[in-house]
Z-matrix of the N, CA and C atoms (Angstrom, degrees):
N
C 1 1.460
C 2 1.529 1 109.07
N 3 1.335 2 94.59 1 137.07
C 4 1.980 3 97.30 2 -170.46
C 5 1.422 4 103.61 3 -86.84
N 6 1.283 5 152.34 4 138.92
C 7 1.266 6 157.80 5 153.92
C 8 1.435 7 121.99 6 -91.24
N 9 1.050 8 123.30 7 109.18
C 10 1.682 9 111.38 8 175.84
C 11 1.571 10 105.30 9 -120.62
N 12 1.187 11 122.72 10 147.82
C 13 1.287 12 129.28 11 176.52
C 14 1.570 13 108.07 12 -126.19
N 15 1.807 14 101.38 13 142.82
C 16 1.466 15 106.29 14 179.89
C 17 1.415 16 103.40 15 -137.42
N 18 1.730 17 108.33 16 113.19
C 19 1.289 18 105.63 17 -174.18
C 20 1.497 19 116.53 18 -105.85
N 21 1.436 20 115.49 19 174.56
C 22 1.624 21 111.19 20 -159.33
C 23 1.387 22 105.01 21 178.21
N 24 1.810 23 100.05 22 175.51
C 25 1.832 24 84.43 23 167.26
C 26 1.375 25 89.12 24 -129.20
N 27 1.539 26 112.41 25 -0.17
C 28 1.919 27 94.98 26 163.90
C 29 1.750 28 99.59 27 64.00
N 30 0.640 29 122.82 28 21.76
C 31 1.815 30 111.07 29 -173.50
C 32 1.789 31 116.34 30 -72.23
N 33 1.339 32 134.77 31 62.94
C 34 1.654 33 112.80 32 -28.44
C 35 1.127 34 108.77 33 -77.61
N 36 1.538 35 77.73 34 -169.57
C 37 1.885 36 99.41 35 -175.46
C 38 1.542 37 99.86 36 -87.95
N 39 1.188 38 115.19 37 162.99
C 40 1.672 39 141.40 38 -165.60
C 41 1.212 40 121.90 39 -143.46
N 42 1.261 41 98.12 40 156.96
C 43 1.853 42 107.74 41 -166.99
C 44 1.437 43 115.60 42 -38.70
N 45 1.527 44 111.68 43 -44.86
C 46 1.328 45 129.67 44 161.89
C 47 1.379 46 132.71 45 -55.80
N 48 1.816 47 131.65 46 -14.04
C 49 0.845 48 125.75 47 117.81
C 50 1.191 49 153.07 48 -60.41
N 51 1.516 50 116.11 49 -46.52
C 52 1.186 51 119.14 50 139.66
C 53 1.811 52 131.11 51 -3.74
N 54 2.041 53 89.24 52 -69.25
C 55 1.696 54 87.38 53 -178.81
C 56 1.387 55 122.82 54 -52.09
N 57 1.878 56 105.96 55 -34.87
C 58 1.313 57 116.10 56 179.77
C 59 1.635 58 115.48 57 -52.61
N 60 1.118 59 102.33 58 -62.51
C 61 1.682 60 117.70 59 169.82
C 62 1.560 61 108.62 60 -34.43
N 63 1.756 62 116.88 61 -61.04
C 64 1.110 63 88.93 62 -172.48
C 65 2.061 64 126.13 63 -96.47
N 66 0.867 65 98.71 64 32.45
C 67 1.667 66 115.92 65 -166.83
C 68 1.978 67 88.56 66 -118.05
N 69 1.414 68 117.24 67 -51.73
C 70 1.472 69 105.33 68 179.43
C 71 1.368 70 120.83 69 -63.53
N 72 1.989 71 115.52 70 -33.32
C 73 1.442 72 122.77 71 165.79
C 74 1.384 73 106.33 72 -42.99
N 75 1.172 74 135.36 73 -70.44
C 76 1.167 75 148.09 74 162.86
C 77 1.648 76 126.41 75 -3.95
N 78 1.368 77 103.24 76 -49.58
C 79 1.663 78 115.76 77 161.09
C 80 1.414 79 112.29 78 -103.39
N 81 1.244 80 146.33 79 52.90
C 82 1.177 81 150.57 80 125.91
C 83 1.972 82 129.19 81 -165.48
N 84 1.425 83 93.04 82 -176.56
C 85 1.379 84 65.88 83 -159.33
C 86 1.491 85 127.63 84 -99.44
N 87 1.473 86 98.61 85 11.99
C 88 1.588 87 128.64 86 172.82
C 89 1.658 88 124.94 87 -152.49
N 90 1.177 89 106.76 88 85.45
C 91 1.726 90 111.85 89 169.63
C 92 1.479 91 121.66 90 -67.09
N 93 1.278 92 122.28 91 142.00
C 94 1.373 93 124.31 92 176.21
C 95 1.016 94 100.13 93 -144.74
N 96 1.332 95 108.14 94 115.75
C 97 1.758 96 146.95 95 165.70
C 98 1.493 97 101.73 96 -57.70
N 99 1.147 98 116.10 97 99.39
C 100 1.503 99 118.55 98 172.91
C 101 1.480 100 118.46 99 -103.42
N 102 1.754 101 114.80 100 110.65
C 103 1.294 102 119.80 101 -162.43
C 104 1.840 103 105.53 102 -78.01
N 105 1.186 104 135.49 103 119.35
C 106 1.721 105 114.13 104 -176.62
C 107 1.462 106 94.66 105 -80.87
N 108 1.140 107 83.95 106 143.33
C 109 2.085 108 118.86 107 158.20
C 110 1.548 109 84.17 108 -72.78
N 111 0.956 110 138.92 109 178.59
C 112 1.447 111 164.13 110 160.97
C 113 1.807 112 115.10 111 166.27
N 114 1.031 113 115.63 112 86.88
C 115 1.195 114 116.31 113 -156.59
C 116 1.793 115 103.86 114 -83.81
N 117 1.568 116 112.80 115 -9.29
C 118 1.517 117 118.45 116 165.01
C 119 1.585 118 116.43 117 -83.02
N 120 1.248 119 130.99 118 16.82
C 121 1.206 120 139.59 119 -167.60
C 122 1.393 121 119.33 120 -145.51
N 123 1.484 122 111.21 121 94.76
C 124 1.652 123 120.19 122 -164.62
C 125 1.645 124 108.62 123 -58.29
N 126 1.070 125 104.50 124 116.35
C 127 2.008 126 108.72 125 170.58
C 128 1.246 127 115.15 126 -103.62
N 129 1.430 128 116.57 127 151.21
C 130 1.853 129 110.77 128 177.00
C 131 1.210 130 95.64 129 -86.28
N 132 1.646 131 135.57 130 -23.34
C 133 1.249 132 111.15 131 177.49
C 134 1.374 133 99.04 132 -111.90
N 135 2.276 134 91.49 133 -175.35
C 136 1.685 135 78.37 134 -173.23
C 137 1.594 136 98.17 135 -103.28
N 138 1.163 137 116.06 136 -152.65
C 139 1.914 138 114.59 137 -162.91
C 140 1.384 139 74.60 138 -88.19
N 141 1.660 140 140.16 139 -90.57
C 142 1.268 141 116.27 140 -170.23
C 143 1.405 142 148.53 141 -31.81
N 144 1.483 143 104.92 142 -13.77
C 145 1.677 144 124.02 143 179.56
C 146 1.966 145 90.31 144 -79.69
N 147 1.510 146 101.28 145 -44.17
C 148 1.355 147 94.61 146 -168.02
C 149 1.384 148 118.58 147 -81.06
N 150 0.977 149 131.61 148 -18.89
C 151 1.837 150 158.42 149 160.35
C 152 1.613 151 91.13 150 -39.31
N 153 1.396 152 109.18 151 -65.47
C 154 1.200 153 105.16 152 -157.57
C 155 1.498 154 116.79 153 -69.77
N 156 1.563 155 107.68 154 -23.60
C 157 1.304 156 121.62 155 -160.00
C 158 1.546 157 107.80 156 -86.18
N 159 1.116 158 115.43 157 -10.64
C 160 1.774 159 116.79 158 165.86
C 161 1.348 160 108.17 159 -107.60
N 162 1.435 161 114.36 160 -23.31
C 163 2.000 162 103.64 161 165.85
C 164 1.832 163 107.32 162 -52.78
N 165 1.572 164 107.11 163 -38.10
C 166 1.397 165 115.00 164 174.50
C 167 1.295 166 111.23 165 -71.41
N 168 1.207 167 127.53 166 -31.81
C 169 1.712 168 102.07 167 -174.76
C 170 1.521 169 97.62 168 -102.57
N 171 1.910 170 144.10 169 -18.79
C 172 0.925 171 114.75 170 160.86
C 173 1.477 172 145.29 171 -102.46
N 174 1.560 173 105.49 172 35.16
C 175 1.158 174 129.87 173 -179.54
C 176 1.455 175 106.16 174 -50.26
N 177 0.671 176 139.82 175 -20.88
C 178 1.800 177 128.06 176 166.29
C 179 1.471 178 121.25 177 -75.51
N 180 1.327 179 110.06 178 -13.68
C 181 1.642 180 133.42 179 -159.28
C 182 1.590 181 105.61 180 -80.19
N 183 0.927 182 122.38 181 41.60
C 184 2.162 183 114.90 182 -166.98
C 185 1.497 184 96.56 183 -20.43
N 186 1.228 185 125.41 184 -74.87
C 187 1.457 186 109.13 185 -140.06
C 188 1.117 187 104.50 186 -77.72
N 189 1.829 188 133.43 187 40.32
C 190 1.551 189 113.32 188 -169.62
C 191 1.516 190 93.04 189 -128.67
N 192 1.184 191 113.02 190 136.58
C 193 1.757 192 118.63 191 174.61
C 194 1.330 193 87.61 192 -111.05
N 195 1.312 194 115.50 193 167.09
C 196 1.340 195 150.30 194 168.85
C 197 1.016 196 117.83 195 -126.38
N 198 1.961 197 121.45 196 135.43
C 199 1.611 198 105.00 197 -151.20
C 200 2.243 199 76.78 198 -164.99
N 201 1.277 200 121.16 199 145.23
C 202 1.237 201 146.50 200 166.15
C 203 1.630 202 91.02 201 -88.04
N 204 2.032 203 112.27 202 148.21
C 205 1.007 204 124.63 203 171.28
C 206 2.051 205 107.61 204 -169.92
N 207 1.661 206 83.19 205 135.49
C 208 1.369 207 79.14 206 -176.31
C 209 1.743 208 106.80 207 -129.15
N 210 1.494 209 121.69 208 154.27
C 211 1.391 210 126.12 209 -161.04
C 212 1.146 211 102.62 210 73.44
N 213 1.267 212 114.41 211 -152.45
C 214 1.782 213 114.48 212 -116.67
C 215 1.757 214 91.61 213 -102.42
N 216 1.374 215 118.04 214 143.64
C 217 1.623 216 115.60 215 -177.32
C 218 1.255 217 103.46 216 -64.10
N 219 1.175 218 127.31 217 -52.09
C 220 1.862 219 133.74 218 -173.70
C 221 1.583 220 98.73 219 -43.18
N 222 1.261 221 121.24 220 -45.02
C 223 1.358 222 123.52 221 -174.22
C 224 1.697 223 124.19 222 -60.60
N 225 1.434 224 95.16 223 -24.14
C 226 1.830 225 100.97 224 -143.56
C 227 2.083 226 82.46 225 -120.06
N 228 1.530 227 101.32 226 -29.24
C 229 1.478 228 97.10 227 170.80
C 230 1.732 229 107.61 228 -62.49
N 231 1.089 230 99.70 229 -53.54
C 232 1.981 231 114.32 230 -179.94
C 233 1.907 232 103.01 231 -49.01
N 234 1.110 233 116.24 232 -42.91
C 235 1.342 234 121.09 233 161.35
C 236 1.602 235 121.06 234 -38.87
N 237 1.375 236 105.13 235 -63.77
C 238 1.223 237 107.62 236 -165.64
C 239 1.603 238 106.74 237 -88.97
N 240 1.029 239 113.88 238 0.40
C 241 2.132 240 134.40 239 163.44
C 242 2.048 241 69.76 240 68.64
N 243 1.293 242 126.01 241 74.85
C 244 1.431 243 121.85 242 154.44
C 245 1.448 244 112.84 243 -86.73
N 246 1.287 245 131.78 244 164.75
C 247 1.291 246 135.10 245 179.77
C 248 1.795 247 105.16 246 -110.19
N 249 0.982 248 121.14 247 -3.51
C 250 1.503 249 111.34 248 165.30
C 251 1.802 250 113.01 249 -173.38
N 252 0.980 251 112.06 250 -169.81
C 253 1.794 252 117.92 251 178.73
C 254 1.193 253 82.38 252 -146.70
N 255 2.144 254 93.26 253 124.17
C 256 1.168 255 112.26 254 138.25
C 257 1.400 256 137.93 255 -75.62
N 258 1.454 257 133.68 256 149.74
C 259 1.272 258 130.05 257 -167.11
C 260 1.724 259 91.10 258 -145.15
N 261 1.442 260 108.14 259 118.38
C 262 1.931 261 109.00 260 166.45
C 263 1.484 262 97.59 261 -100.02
N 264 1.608 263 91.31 262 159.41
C 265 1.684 264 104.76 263 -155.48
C 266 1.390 265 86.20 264 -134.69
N 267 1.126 266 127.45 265 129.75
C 268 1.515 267 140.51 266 179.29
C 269 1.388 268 113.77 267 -95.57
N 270 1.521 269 116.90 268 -45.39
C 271 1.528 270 143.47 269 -160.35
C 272 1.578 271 126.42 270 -155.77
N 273 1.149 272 114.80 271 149.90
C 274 1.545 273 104.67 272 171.87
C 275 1.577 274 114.81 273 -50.24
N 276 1.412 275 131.78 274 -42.40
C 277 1.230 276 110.71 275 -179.39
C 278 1.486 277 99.23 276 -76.48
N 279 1.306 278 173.04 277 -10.74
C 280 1.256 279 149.29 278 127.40
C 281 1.776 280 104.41 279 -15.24
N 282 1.107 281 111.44 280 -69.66
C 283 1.436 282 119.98 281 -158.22
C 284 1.826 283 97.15 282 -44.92
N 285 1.105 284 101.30 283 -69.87
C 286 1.579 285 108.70 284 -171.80
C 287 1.598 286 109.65 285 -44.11
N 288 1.127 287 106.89 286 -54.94
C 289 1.727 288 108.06 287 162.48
C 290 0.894 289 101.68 288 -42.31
N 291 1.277 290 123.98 289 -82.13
C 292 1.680 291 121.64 290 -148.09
C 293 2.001 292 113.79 291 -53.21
N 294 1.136 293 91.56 292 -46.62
C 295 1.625 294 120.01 293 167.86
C 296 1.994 295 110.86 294 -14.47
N 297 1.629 296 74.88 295 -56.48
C 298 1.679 297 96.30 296 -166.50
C 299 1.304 298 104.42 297 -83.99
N 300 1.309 299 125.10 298 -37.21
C 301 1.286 300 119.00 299 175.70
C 302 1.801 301 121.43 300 -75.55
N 303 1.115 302 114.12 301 -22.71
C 304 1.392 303 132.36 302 151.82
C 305 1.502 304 129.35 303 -32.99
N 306 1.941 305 98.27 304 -63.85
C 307 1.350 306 101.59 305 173.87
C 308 1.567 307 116.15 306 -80.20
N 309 1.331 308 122.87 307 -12.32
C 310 0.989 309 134.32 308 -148.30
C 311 1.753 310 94.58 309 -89.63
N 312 1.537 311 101.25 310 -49.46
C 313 1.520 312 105.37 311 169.28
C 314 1.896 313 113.08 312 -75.76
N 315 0.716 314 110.86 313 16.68
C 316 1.793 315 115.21 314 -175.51
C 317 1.625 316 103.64 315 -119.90
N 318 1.634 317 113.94 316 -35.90
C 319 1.477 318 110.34 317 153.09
C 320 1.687 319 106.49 318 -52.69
N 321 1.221 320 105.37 319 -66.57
C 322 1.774 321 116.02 320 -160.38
C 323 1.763 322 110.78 321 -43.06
N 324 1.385 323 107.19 322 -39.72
C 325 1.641 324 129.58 323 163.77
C 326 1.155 325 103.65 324 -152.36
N 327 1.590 326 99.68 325 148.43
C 328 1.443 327 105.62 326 -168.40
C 329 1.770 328 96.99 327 -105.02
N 330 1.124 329 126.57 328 -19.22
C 331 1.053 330 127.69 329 152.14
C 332 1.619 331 139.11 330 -30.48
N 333 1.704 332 88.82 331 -32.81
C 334 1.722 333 94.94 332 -175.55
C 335 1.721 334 108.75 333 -57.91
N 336 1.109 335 126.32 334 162.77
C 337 1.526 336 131.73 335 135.62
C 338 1.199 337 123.65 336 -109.45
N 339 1.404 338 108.57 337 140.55
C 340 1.507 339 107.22 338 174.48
C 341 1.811 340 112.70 339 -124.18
N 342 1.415 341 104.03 340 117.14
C 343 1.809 342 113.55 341 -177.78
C 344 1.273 343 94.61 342 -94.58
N 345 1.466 344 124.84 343 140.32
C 346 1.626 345 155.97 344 156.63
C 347 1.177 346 88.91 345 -92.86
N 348 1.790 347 117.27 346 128.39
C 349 1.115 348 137.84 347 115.93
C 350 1.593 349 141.94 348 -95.70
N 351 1.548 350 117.91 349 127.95
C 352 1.355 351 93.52 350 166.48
C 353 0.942 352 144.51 351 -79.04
N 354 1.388 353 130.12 352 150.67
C 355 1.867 354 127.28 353 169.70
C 356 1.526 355 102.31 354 -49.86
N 357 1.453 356 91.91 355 139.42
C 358 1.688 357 86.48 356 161.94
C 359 1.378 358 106.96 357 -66.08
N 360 1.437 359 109.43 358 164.79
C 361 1.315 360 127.50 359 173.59
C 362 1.730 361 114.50 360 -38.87
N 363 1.498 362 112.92 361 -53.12
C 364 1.347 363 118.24 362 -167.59
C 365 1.497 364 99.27 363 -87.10
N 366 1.310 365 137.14 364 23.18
C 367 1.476 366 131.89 365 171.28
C 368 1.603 367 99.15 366 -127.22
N 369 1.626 368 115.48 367 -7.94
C 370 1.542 369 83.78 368 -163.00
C 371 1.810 370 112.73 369 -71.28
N 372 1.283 371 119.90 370 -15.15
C 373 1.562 372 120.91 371 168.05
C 374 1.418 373 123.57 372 -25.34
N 375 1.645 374 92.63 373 -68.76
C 376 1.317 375 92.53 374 -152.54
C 377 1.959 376 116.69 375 -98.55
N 378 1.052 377 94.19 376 165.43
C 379 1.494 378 111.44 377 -174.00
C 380 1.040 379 108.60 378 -132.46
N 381 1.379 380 108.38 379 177.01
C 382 1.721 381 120.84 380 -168.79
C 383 1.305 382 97.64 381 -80.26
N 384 1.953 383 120.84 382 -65.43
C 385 1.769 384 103.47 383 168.75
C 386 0.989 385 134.07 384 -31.56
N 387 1.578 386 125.33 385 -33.33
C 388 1.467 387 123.97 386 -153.69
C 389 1.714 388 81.62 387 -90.60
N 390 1.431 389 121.28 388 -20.87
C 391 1.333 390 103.48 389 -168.47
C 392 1.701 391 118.15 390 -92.55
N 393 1.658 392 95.18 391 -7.10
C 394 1.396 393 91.94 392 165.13
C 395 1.140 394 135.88 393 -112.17
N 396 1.478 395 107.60 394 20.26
C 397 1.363 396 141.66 395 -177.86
C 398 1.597 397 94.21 396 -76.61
N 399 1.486 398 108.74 397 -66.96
C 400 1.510 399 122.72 398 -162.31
C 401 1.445 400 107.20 399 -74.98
N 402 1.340 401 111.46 400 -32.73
C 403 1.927 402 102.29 401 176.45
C 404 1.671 403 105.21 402 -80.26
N 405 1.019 404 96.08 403 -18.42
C 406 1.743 405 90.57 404 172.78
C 407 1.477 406 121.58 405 -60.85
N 408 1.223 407 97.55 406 -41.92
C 409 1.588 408 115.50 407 -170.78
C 410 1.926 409 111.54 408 -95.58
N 411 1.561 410 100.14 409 14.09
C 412 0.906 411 92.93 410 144.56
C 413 1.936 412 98.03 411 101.86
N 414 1.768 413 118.89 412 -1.81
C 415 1.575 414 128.47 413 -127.97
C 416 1.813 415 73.43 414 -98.29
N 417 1.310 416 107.67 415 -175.82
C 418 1.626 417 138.30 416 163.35
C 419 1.450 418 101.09 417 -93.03
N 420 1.497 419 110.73 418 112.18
C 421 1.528 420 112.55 419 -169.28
C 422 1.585 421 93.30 420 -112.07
N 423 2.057 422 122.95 421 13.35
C 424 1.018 423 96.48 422 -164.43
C 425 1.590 424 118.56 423 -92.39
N 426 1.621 425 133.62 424 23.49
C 427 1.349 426 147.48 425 170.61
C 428 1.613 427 88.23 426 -82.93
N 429 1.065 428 115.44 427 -53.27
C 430 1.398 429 111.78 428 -173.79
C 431 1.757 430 144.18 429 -35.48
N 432 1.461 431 91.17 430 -57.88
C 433 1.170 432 126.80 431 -153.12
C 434 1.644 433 111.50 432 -132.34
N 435 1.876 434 121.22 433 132.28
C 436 1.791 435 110.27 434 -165.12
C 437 1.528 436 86.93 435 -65.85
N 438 1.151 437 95.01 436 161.71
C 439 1.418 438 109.21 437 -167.24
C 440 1.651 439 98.93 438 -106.36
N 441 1.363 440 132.53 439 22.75
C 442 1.257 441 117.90 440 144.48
C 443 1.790 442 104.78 441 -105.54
N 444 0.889 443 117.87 442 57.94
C 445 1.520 444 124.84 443 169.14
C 446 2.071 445 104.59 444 -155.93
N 447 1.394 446 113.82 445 -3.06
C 448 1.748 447 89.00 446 -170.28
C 449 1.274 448 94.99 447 -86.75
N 450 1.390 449 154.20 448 -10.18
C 451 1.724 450 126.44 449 176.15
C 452 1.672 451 111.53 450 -64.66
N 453 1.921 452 102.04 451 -34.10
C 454 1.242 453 83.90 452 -176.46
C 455 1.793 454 116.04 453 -75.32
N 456 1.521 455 109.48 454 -8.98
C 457 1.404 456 84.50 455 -172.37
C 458 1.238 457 120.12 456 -114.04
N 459 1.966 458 108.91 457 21.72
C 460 1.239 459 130.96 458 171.90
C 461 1.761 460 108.70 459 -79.44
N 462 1.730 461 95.55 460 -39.97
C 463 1.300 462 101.06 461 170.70
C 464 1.748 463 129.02 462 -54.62
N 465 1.215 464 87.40 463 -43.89
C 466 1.705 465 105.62 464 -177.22
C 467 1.572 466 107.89 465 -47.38
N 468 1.887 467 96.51 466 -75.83
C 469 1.099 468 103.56 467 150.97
C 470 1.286 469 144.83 468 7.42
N 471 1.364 470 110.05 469 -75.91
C 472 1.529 471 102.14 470 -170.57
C 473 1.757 472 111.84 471 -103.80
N 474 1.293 473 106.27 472 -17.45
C 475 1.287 474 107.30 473 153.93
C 476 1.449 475 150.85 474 -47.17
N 477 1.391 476 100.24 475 -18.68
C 478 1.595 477 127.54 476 178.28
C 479 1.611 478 100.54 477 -83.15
């Protein structure tokens, strides 16, 4: 059984994750959406707000669980006995990030794998900031974002 893991903090997640999600389902035979704890990194939502919010947009997805995780990915991948980490790449500065965090987890175990995917073309824009930039202010986040998740994060949004 193939395991792939795709970790994130989704703050939220976006169409462009999504694509990742459903193009990585695709090459194995169980994905797990790993929400990070990062408790040094302010989120508008919380990890359970966000847990829930990709069980909602990938509810069509069978082989994808959704799962919260905190400390180190090498650790929590070895947990779940996954066979690689996905990473979507929007842009060259993604790449270089991702790059480093790659080898960095391949020092930590050399066991890990790490797969690059790209955004499709029509996702590489947007992001979760840019998306809570624009529902804040009030914008149409629905190109953005699956559209059985934007009331809740229109709500969020403007409530802050």
């Amino acid at each position: 059984m193939k395991i792939f893991v795709y970790p994130g903090s989704f703050d939220p997640v976006t169409n462009g994750h999504l694509d990742i999600i459903n193009r990585a389902a695709r090459l194995c035979d169980q994905l797990i959406v790993g929400v990070l704890v990062n408790i040094s990194k302010k989120t508008m939502f919380s990890v359970d707000e966000r847990v829930e919010l990709i069980k909602k947009a990938a509810c069509g997805i069978g082989n994808v669980q959704v799962e919260s995780f905190s400390g180190l990915l090498v650790d929590w991948v070895r947990i779940k006995n996954a066979d690689a980490i996905i990473k979507g790449l929007r842009a060259v500065q993604d790449f270089e990030y991702e790059l480093q965090m790659a080898d960095l987890n391949k020092i930590l175990d050399p066991q890990v794998e790490t797969l690059f995917m790209m955004s499709s073309a029509n996702y590489s824009c947007i992001s979760s900031s840019a998306v809570k930039e624009i529902a804040g202010m009030g914008g149409s986040i629905k190109e953005f974002v699956p559209e059985s998740i934007i009331n809740e994060i229109m709500l969020k949004c403007n409530s802050k």
